[in-house]
Every structure is written in structure tokens, then in C-alpha cells.
N, C-alpha and C positions, 0 to 999 in steps of 0.2 A: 819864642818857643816854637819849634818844629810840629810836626803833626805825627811825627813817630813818640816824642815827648808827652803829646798831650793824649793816645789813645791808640793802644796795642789793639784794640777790636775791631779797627778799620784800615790798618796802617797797607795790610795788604791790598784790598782794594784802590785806595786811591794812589798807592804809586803802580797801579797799572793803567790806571786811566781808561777804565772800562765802565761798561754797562753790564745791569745783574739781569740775569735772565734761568736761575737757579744755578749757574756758573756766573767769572766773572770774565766775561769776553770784552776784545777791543771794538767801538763803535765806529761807522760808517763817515760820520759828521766832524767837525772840527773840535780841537780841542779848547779850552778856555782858559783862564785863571781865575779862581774865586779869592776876593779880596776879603780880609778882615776889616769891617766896618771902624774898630774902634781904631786903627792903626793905619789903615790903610795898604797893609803890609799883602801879599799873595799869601791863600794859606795851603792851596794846592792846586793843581788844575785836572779839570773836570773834563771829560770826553762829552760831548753833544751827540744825542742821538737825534736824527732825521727823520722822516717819514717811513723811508723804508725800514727803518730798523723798528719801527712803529710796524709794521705792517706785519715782520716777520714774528713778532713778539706776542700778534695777540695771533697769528695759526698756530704758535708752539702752543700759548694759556690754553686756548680754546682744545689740544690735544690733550693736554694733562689734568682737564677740570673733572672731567666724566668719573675717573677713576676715584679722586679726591671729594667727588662728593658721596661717592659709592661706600667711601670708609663711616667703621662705626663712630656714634659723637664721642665715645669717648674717648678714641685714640685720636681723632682731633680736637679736642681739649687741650690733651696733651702736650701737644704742638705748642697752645696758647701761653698754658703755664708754666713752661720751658723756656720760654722767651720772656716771658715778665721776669723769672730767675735770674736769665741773661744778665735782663736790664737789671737787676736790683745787686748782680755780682759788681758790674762793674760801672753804680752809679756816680760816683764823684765824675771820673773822666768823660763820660758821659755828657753831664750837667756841663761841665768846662765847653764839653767841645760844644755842645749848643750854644751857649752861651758867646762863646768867641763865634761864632759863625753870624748868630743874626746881630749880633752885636748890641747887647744885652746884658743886664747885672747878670750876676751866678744865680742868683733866686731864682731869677727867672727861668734860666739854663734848668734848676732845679727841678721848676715847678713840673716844665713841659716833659721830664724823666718821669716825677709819679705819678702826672694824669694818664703818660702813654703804658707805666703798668699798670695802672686800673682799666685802661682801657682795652689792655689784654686779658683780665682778668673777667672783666665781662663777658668779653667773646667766649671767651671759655665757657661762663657760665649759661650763654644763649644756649648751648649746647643740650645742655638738660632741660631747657624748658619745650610745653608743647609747641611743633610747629604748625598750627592749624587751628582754625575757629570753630564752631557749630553756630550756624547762622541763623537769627528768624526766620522762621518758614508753614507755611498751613500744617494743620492739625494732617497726621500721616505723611509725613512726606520728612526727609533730612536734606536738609541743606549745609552743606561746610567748605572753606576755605582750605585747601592746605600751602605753606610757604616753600619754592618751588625755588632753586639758585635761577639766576638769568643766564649763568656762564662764564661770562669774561667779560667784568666792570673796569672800566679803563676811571683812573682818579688823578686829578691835576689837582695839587697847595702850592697853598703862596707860601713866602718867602718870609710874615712876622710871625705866626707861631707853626713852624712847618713841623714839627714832630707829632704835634697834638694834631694839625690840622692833618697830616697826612694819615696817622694813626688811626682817629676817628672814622676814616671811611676803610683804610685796608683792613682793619681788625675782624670787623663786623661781616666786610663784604667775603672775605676769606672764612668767617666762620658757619653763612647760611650757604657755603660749600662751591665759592662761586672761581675763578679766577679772578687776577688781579693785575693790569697793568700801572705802573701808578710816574706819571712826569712829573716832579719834585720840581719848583722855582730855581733855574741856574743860578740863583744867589746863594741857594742852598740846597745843596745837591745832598751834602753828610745829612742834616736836618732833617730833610725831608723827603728822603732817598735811602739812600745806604746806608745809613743806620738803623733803618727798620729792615733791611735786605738781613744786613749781618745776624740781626736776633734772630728771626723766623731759622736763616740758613744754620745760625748753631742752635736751635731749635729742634731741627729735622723735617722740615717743610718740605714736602719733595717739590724734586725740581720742575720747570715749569711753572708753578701756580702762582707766583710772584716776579714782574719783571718792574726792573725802574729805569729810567731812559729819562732823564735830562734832556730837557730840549728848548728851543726857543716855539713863536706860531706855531712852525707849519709840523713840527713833531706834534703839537698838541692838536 
């Protein structure tokens, strides 16, 4: 089975053999082939991003964060629940291509589709909750925390549950208004990469605030 066969939602990116960077441009570094576990068979190949394209990816984040934290929560809600729709128009394919990738029953492919739309759907709903505490403090006087982005959180997953595992941190970190650069394990670049690129980008994620860059070390 082809990779055009198995998922019209990616088909564009991986036959350019690029890195997402809110476009999907060509990378610096060599290119690869990612093998299907159960088969053995190539199921595409992957562009390797490098240091340098590490480097240029978090002054783009770091430009486009300011803005993106500046928006109201609930036009970035929006965003979140946009992309769990994505994921939920086109979960069978989806589940398959996970599933072929780490080399996996379909359950399983399954599973890591509905944890990563709940896991969007949280984000979403961090969005309406307080961000800030009122802290113990002597009689006259306020004390309080408030939750502050850091900027531009760079996130590395592995390669046995990369959707959840990558999910789990881009979700959250992109919704306390942060940038996001995220290196997905070259075993599984679709997983734990550009599958979470393509929801956000037909989401309407503006550009910038999410790059994925595949890479070995010294990328990381």
C-alpha cells in the first residue's frame, strides 16, 4: 500500500521531503527512508533537519510567539478545536497511518487518534480557566502567581507512542501561548511530526508558532 493510498492529509508533505515551519520547505540535512516495522518495506523518506535549521526555526518561533500570545483565549481555542475536528474527519486513515508507522495493531493506531483529540480538546479548554493563583500571604497584603508563556518550548518524542507523546506536550505548550519547536523520533516523523503540523496548519495556526524538524543528536 502506497502512502498516497493510505492518507490524503499528508500525501503532500511527505512527497516533498520537507520540514514544517508553518510552510513546508526543503531541509538542510540528508535525507532518509522510514521503514515500515511490520514489513520491512520504505514507507517514505523523511528530510533530516540539522542544527542549523534548528537554529533558524526557533528566531522564526521566537518572532511569531508575541503576537500569538497577544490573541484572545478564545480565538485560540479555536484553533484547538479545529484540529480535533481535523483529526476526528479523517480518523480511520489516520489510525492506519499510525499504526503502520510504529508498527502496531490498528487499536492501537486507534487509540493514540482519540487520546491526541482529547488532548486537544483540553488545550482548548485550559483556555477558559484561571491563569493565576492568590497565594498565602499576611493579613494586608496580596500575594498571587500569574501563568506567564516562556516563549519558544522546543519538545523531542520517541518513536513507541509518538502522537500522544508528541501531542501531550505541543498541545498545552501552544495553548499557555507559547511557541513550539517539536523533533519527532526519525523512526517516526508522520507520528510524531507532520501529523500534528497538518491538523494545527488546516486548523489555522498561524504561521511560525509550530516547527517539526526531524533529526538525529545533534538536531536535538
Amino acid at each position: 500500500m502506497s502512502v498516497s493510498e493510505t492518507t490524503h492529509l499528508l500525501q503532500p508533505s511527505l512527497e516533498a521531503e520537507c520540514v514544517f515551519n508553518g510552510d513546508w520547505v526543503p531541509a538542510s540535512g540528508q535525507v532518509i527512508g522510514v521503514i515500515e516495522p511490520a514489513t520491512g518495506e520504505p514507507m517514505m523518506r523523511c528530510a533530516m533537519a540539522d542544527a542549523a535549521d534548528v537554529a533558524v526555526a526557533c528566531r522564526s518561533a521566537a518572532l511569531a510567539q508575541p503576537a500569538w500570545a497577544a490573541m484572545g483565549p478564545r480565538e485560540r481555542a479555536q484553533v484547538f478545536r479545529k484540529a480535533a475536528e481535523c483529526a476526528e474527519q479523517a480518523f480511520d486513515e489516520l489510525a492506519l497511518y499510525v499504526a503502520r508507522e510504529t508498527g502496531g495493531a490498528l487499536f492501537k493506531g486507534a487509540h493514540e487518534v482519540r487520546e491526541a483529540i482529547v488532548l486537544l480538546h483540553q488545550a482548548a479548554g485550559m483556555l477558559s480557566e484561571p491563569h493565576g493563583v492568590v497565594l498565602p500571604s499576611a493579613a494586608g497584603r496580596l500575594s498571587y502567581a500569574r501563568r506567564q508563556p516562556h516563549g519558544v518550548v522546543g519538545v523531542i518524542s520517541p518513536f513507541n507512542f509518538p502522537l500522544v507523546l508528541s501531542m501531550r506536550s505541543v498541545a498545552p505548550a501552544l495553548a499557555a501561548g507559547n511557541a513550539v519547536v517539536l523533533k519527532p523520533d526519525p523512526q517516526t516523523p508522520v507520528s510524531g511530526g507532520f501529523l500534528i503540523a497538518r491538523l494545527f496548519e488546516a486548523a489555522g495556526l498561524p504561521k511560525g508558532l509550530l516547527h517539526v524538524l526531524p533529526g538525529g543528536g545533534a538536531s536535538g
